[in-house]
C-alpha positions in Angstrom: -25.4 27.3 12.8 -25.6 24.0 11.2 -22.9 21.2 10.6 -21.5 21.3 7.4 -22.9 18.1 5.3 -20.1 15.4 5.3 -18.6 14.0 2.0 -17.4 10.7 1.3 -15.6 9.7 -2.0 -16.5 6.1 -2.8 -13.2 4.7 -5.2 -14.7 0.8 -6.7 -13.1 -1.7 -9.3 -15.7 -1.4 -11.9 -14.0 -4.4 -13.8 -15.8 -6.3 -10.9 -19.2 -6.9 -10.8 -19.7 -7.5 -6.8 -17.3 -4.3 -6.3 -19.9 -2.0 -8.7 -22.9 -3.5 -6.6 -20.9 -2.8 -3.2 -20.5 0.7 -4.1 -24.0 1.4 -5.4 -24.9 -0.2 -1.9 -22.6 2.5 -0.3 -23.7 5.1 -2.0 -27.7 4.5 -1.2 -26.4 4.0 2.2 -24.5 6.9 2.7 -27.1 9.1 0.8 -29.6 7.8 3.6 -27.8 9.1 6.1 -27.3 12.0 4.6 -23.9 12.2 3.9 -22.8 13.8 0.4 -21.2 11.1 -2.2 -18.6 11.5 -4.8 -16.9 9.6 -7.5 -14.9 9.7 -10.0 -15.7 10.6 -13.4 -13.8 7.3 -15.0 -15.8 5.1 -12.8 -19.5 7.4 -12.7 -20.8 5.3 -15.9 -20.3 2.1 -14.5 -21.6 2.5 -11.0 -24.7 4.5 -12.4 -25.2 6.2 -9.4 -27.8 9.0 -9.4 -27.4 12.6 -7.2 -23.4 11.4 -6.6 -21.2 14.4 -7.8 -18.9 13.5 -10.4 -15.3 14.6 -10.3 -11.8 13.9 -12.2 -9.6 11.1 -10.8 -6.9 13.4 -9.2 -6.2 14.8 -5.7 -9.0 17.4 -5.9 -11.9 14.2 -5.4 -10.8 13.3 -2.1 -9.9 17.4 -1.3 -12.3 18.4 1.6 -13.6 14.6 2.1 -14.0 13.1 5.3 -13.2 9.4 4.2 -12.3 7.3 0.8 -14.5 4.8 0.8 -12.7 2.0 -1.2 -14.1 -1.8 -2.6 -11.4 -3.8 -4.2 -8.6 -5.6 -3.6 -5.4 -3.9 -2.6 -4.7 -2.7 -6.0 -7.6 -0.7 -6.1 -6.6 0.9 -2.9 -3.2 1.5 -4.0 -4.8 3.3 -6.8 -7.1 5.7 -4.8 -3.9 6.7 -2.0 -2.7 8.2 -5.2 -5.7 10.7 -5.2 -6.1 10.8 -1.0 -2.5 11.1 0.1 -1.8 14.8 -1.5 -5.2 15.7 0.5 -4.1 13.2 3.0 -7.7 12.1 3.5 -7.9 8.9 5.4 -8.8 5.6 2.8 -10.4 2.6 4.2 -10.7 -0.6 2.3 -13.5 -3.0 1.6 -11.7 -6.6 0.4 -12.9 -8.0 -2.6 -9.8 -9.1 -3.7 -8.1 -12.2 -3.1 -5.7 -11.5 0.3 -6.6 -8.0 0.2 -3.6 -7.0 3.1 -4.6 -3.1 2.9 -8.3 -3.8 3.5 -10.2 -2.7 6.5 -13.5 -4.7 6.1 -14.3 -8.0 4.3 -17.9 -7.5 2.2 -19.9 -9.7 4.2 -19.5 -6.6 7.3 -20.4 -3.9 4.6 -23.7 -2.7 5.8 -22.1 -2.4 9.3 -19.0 -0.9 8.1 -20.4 2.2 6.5 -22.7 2.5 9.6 -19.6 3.0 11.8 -18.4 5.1 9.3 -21.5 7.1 9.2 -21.3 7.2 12.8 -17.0 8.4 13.2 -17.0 5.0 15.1 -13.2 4.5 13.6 -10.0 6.4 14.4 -7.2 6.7 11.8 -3.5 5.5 11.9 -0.6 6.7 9.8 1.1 4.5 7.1 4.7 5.6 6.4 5.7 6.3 2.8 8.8 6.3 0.5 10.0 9.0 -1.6 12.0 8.2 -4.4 14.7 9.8 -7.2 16.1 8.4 -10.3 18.7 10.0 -11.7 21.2 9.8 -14.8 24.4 11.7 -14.6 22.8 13.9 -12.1 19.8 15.0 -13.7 16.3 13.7 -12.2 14.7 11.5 -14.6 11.9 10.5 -12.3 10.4 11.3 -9.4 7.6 9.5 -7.5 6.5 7.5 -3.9 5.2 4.5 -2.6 2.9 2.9 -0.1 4.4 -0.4 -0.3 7.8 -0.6 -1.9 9.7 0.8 -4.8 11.7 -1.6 -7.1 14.8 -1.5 -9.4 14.2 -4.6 -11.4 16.0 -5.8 -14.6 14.6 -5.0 -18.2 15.8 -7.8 -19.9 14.6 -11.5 -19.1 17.7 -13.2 -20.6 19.9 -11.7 -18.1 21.0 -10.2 -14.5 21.6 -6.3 -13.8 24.4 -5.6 -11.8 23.3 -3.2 -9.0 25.2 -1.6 -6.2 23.4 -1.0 -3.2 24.1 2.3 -0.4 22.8 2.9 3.1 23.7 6.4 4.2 25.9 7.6 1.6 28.5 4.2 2.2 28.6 1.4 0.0 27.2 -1.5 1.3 27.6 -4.5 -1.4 27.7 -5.2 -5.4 24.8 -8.0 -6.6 24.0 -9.8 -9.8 20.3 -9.8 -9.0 17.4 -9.7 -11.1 16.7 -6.4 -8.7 15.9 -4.9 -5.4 13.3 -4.6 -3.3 13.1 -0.9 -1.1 9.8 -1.4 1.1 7.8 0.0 4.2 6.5 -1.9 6.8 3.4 -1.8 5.0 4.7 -3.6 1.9 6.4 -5.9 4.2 3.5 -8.5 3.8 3.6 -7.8 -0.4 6.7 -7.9 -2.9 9.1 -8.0 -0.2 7.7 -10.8 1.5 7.4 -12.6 -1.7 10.9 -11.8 -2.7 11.8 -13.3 1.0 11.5 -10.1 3.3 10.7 -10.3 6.7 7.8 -9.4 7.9 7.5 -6.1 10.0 4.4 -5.0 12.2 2.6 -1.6 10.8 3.8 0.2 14.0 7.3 -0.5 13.6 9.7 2.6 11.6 11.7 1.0 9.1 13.0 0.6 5.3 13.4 -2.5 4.6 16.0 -3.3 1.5 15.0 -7.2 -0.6 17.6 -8.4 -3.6 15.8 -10.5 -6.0 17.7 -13.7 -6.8 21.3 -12.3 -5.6 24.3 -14.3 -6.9 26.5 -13.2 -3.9 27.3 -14.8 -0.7 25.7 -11.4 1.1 22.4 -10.7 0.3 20.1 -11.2 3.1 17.4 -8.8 3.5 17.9 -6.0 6.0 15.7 -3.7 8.2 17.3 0.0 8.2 16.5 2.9 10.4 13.6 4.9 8.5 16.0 7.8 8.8 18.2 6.7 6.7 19.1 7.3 3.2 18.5 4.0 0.4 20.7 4.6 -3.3 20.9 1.7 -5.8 23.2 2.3 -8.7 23.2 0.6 -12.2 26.8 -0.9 -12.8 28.0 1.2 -15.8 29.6 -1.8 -18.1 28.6 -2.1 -21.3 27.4 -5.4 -21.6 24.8 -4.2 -18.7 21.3 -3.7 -20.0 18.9 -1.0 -18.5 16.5 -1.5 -15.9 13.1 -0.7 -14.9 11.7 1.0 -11.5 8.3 0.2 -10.2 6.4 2.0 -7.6 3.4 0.0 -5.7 3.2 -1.7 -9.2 1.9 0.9 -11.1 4.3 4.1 -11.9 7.2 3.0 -13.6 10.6 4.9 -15.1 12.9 3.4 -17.4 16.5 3.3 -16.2 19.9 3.5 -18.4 23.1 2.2 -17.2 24.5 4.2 -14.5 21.7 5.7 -13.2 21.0 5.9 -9.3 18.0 5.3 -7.5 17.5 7.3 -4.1 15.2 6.2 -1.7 14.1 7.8 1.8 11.0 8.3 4.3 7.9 10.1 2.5 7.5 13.3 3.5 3.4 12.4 3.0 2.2 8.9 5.1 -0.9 7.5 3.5 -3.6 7.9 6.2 -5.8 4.9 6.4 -9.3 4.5 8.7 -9.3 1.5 11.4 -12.5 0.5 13.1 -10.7 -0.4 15.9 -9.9 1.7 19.4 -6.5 2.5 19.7 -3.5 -0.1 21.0 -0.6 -1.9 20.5 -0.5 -4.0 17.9 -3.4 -3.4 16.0 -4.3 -3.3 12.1 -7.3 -2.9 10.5 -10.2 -5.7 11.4 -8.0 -7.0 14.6 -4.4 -7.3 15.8 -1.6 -7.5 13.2 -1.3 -11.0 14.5 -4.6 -12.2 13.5 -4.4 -10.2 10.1 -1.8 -12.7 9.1 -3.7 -15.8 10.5 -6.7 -15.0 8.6 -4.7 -14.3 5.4 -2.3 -16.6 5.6 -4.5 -19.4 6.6 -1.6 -20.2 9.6 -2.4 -23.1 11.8 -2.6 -22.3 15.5 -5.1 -24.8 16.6 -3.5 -26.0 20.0 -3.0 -22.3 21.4 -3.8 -22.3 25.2 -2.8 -18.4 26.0 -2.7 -16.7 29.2 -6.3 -17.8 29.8 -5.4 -21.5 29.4 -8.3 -22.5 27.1 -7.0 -24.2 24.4 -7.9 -22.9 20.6 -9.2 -25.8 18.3 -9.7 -24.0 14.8 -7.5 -22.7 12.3 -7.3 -19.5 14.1 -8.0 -17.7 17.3 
């Protein structure tokens, strides 16, 4: 009896012109090889793709697919986990972005890429997640996850929101902050990094908690166990405006005074497709480490290593 043909849903910024031609690319080559194509029906008139089937932008496109097959920059890819982590079907990313952090492959690779993908030449790696709560006197007035971070940001520019953060059910400390920043290790290199995070390698556990411009002489960022238990509470005064909470940039939920923010592990990771064999340290195109000396641009010119030849460009 015969294999079952493969499916592949390809996921592209069709605001971009070099993502559309990427994924027309794609899909001729994937077609060649046999494999079945899908996208989705808000992106099917723009990447004019004949003999791909056409589906609705929700969990049931990516349902039964081997891989997502995604060409944008990292916001693009943040939007298609939200249709491939319910069917937890692995994403990989093509940059064409500007740092693109989440990507797998950068567009000058992408003939190569999809024959590795073609060929199961890639093994896939678990992303941890965060669910999140908001409630108001108890009652659940929003409920969503994240990839990279969740955030309780003020609503009004003119002024701070008081917030007070918990670790395990304990209070931990009371800032005037324009907000807080509850991340993975993933989103350790994104908002939290910006808002002066450390950052954490992919293989590491943890939640990572950010304050936003604290006024208060404790408010360093903190790595937590990824067992534990994040809350972050509105102050209830009066002259306290409402807040705002963000998830990966793109779900947000309106928060009154006095309502509570709970934050913990997902109970879905995001599954994401590396072309690289297994080891320590690795992400995506290469080591961790060299992820952030590509994107960063960081000078290590000078490096002799345990071989003792001495690098002489920007990075290894």
């Amino acid at each position: 009896m015969g294999e079952t043909q493969r499916t592949m849903l390809v996921v592209a910024h069709t605001g971009r012109e070099n993502a559309r031609h990427s994924a027309r690319l794609v899909i001729a080559q994937l077609a060649a090889a046999g494999v079945a194509v899908r996208v989705t029906e808000a992106e099917a008139p723009a990447l004019e793709c004949a003999g791909a089937t056409v589906l609705p932008a929700g969990p049931g496109a990516a349902e039964g697919a081997e891989l997502v097959i995604v060409l944008g920059g990292d916001g693009t890819l943040l939007r298609a986990a939200e249709i491939a982590r319910p069917a937890q079907t692995p994403l990989i990313g093509v940059n064409l972005g500007h740092i693109g952090f989440l990507a797998e492959a950068e567009p000058d690779g992408l003939a190569d890429t999809v024959d590795r993908l073609v060929a199961r030449d890639f093994r896939i790696e678990e992303r941890m997640t965060i669910d999140v709560v908001a409630r108001d006197n108890g009652t659940e007035i929003g409920s969503t996850w994240a990839l990279n971070e969740a955030t309780v940001e003020k609503a009004a520019r003119e002024r701070m929101v008081e917030l007070i953060i918990e670790v395990d059910g304990r209070p931990l400390s009371r800032w005037g902050c324009d907000g807080v920043v509850c991340a993975t290790p993933t989103g350790s290199t994104a908002y939290a990094y910006s808002a002066g995070g450390p950052v954490v390698w992919p293989e590491v556990e943890a939640l990572l908690v950010v304050p936003i411009s604290a006024h208060a002489l404790f408010a360093p960022p903190m790595v937590v166990s990824p067992r534990s238990v994040l809350a972050v509470e509105l102050a209830t005064e009066t002259e306290t405006s409402g807040a705002v909470m963000w998830c990966d940039g793109r779900r947000r939920f309106d928060l009154p005074p006095g309502a509570r923010v709970e934050a913990r592990r997902g109970s879905l990771p995001v599954l994401l497709a590396s072309l690289r064999g297994p080891g320590p340290g690795t992400d995506g195109g290469g080591p961790f480490t060299d992820r952030l000396v590509a994107k960063f641009g960081l000078p290590v010119a000078g490096w002799r290593g345990s071989a003792g030849k001495e690098t002489t460009h920007g990075h290894a």
